[in-house]
C-alpha positions in Angstrom: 128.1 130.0 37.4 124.8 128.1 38.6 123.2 129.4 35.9 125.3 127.5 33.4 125.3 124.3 35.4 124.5 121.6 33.3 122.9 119.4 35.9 120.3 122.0 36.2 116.6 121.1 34.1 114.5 123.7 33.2 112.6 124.2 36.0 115.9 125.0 37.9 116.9 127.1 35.4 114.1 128.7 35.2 114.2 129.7 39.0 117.9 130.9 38.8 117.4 133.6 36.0 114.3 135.1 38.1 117.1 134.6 42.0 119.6 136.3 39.9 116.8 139.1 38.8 115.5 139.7 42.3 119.0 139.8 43.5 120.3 142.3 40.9 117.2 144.9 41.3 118.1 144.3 45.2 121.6 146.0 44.4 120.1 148.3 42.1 118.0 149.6 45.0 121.3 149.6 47.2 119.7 147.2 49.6 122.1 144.8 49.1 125.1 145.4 51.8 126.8 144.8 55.3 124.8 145.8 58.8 121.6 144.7 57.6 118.7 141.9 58.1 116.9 140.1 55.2 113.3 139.3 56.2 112.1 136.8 53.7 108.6 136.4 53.3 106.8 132.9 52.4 110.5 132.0 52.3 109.7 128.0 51.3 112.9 126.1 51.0 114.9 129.7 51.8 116.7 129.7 48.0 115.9 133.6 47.5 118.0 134.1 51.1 120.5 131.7 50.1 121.5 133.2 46.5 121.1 136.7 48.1 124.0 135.6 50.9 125.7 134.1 48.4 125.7 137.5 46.6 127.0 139.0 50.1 129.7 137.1 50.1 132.4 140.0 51.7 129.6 141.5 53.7 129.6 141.9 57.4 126.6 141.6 59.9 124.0 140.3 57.5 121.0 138.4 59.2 118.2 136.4 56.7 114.9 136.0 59.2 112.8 132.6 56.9 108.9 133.4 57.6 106.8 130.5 56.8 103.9 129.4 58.3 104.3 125.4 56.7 106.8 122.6 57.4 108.9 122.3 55.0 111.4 120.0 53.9 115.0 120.0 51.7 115.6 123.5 53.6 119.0 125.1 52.8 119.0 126.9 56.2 122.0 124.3 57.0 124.1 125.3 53.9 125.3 128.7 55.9 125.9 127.2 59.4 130.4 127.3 58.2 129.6 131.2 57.1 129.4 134.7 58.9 125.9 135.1 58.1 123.0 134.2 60.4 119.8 132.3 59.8 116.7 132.0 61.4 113.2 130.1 60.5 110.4 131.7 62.0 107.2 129.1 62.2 104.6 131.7 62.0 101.6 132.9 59.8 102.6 136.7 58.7 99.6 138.0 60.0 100.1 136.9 63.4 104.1 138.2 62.9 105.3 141.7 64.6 109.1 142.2 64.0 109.3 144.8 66.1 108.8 142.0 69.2 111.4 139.4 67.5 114.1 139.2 69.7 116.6 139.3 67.2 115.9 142.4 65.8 115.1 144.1 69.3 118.8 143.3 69.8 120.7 144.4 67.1 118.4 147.2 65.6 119.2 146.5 62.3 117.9 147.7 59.2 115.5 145.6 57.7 114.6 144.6 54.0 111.5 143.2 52.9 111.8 140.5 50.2 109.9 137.7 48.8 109.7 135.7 45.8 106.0 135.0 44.5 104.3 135.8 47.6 100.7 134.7 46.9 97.5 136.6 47.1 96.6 138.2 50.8 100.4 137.5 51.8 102.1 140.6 49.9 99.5 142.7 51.8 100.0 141.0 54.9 103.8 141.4 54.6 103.8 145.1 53.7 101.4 145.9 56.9 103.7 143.6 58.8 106.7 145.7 57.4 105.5 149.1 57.3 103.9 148.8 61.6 107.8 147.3 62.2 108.4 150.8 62.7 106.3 151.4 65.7 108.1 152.1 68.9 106.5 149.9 71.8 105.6 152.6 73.6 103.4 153.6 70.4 100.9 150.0 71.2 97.9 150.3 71.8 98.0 148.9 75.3 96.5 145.7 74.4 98.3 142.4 75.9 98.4 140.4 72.7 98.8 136.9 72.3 102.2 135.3 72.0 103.0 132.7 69.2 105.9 129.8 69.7 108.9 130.6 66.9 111.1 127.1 66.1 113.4 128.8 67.8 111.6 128.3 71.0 111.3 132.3 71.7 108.6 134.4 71.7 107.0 136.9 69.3 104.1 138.4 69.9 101.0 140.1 67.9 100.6 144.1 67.5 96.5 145.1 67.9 95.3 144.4 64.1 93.5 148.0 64.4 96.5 149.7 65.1 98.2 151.3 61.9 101.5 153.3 62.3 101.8 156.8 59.8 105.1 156.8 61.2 108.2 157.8 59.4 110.3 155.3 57.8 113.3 157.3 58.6 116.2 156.1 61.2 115.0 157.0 64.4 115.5 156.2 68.0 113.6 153.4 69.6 112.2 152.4 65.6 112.9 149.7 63.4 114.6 151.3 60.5 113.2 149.9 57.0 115.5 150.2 53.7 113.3 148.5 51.8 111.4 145.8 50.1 111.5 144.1 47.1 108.4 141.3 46.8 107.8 139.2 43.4 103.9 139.5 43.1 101.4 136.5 42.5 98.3 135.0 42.4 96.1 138.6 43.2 92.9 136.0 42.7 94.0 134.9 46.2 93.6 138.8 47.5 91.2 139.4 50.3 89.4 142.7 50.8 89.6 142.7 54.9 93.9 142.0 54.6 94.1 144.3 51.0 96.3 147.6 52.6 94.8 149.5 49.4 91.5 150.3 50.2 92.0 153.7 50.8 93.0 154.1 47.0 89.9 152.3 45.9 87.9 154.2 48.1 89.6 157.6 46.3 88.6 155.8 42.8 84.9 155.9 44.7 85.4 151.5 44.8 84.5 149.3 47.1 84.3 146.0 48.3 82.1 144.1 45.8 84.3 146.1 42.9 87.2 144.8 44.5 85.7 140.9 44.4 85.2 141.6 41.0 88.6 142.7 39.9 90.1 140.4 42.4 88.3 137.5 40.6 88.9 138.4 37.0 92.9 139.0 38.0 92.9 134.8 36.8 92.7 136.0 33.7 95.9 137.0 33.1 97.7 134.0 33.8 94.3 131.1 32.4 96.8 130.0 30.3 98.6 128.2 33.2 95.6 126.1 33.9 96.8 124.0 30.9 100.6 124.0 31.7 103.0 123.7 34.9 102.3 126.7 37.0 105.7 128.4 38.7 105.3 127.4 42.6 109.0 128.4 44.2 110.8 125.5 44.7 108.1 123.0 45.4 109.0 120.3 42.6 112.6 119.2 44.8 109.1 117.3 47.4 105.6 116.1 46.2 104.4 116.6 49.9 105.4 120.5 49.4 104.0 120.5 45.6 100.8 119.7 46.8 100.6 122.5 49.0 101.8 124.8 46.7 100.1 123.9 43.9 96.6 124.5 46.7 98.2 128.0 47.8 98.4 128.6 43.6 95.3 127.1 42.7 92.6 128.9 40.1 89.7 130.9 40.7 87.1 127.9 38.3 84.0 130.4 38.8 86.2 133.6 37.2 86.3 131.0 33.9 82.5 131.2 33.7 82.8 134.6 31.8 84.8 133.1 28.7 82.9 132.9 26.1 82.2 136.6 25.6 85.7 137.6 24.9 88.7 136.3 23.1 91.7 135.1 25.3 93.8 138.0 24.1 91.0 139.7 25.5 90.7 137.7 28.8 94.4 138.1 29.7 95.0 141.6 28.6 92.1 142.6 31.2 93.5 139.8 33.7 96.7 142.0 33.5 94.6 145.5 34.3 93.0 144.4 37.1 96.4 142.8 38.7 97.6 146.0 38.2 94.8 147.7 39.3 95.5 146.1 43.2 99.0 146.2 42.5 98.5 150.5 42.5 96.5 150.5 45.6 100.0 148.9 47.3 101.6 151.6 45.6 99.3 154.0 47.2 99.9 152.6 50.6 103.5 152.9 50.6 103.5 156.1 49.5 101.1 157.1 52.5 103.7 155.9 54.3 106.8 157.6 53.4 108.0 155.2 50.4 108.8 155.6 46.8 107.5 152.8 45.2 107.3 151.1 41.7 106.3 148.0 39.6 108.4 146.6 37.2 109.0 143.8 35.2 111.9 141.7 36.5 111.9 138.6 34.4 110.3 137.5 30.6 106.5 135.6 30.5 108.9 132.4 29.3 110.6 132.5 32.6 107.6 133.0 34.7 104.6 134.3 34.0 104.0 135.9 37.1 107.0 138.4 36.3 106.3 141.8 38.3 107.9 142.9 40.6 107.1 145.5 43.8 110.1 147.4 45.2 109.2 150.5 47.9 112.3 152.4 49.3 112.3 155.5 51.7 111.9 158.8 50.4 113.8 161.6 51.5 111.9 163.4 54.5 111.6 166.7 52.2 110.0 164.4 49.4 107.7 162.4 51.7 104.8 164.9 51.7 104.9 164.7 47.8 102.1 162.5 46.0 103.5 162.5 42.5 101.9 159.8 40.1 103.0 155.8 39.3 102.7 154.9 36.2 103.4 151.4 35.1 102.6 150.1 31.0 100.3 147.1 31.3 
């Protein structure tokens, strides 16, 4: 019904086909449900939550936690305050974020599902650590006291020891937060930073290292140059010029990747732009199946929609298949 809302311009429109994409591989997955909590990462303006309720409509016990670590204006946080489901902004930077220590989820042990819609650069690995150490019991810290960050909310979460790095199992268990799942909308992998990438144990298999992974990291622009010439996709950031100026910052271009041009064709530039996305996008992949996930890249919307159009999903895999490392394959 939004979609075919006249009042909506492109841009709008635009943004609804790839809310109703993310939404539909959500209930593909069967993470889309009663007795569950939505953790939405880089969350903006909250429209990925607020479609996904909307698509919950007869669900029971449905909680959306907003991360974002910027002010931001025109919310739609306010738009569910007359419905069953709850909502709550967390002011935070996802690397300073433990969920296992938000008071919200310590009470109602819910499942959680990981979403996010063009999370940019370092934050898709930031948000998978953050999900994937969720499951650590307390008891499993590492004794540390860490430091304790304010939520808008006015309570407390507080940071797990960065060293730390659970193996645990992503099954139900007592005194764990269970995870169903995550479903994140990849961007911007020229804005990927070796010391937060959660892949480096792939490229170290692939005998690759740090200044490899600058190099692929950097030429990743490629894929998408031809947005320097045209309005790049940032969220919702177009309803406020304060918040378009930030985004369009948090989307900028890598300008020194460009100085390699002349040597290839742009076919050529953005068909290798593509490889080495995908080529950080596989050691994600590798690091969710280290911990107990099935995961997979796919394509959830068309280059005319966005042209950052893939999409990472990661469910649990059955305990007897979780010691399997079978391939990924995804077609460039």
């Amino acid at each position: 019904e939004a979609l075919n809302d006249p009042k909506n311009g492109d841009s709008a429109f635009k943004h609804l086909k790839q809310q109703a994409s993310l939404t539909g591989n959500l209930e593909r997955l069967s993470l889309l449900g009663s007795n569950r909590c939505f953790v939405e990462f880089g969350a903006g303006r909250g429209k990925l939550s607020h479609w996904i309720d909307f698509a919950l409509q007869d669900a029971k016990s449905v909680y959306f936690l907003l991360v974002e670590r910027a002010s931001t204006r025109f919310k739609v946080d306010g738009k569910h305050k007359s419905r069953g489901s709850m909502f709550e902004r967390l002011h935070i930077d996802i690397e300073d974020l433990s969920l296992g220590k938000v008071p919200l989820l310590v009470k109602e042990r819910l499942p959680v599902v990981g979403i996010g819609k063009h999370l940019c650069g370092a934050a898709t690995d930031l948000a998978l650590r953050c999900i994937i150490e969720s499951c650590m019991t307390n008891q499993e810290d590492t004794g540390k006291e860490p430091p304790e960050k304010r939520l808008k909310s006015d309570e407390m979460v507080t940071v797990e020891d960065p060293t730390s790095l659970s193996n645990c199992t992503v099954r139900n268990a007592a005194n764990r937060l269970p995870v169903m799942g995550v479903a994140i909308a990849l961007c911007c992998h020229h804005r990927c930073e070796w010391k937060h990438y959660v892949g480096k144990g792939f490229f170290s298999s692939q005998g690759l290292g740090a200044e490899d992974f600058r190099i692929f990291q950097r030429m990743s622009s490629w894929a998408t140059c031809g947005m320097k010439q045209h309005s790049i996709d940032v969220g919702e950031a177009e309803f406020d010029k304060a918040n378009q100026k930030v985004q369009l910052e948090e989307h900028d271009f890598d300008e020194e990747s460009f100085a390699y041009e002349g040597t290839l064709t742009g076919e050529e530039r953005e068909h290798l732009g593509r490889l080495c996305k995908r080529l950080i996008d596989q050691g994600r992949i590798w690091y969710l199946k280290q911990q107990g996930f099935d995961s997979a890249l796919q394509y959830y919307t068309s280059p005319g929609i966005s042209l950052e159009n893939v999409l990472l999903t990661a469910v649990p895999l059955p305990k007897i298949q979780q010691s399997e490392n079978s391939e990924v394959s995804f077609n460039s």
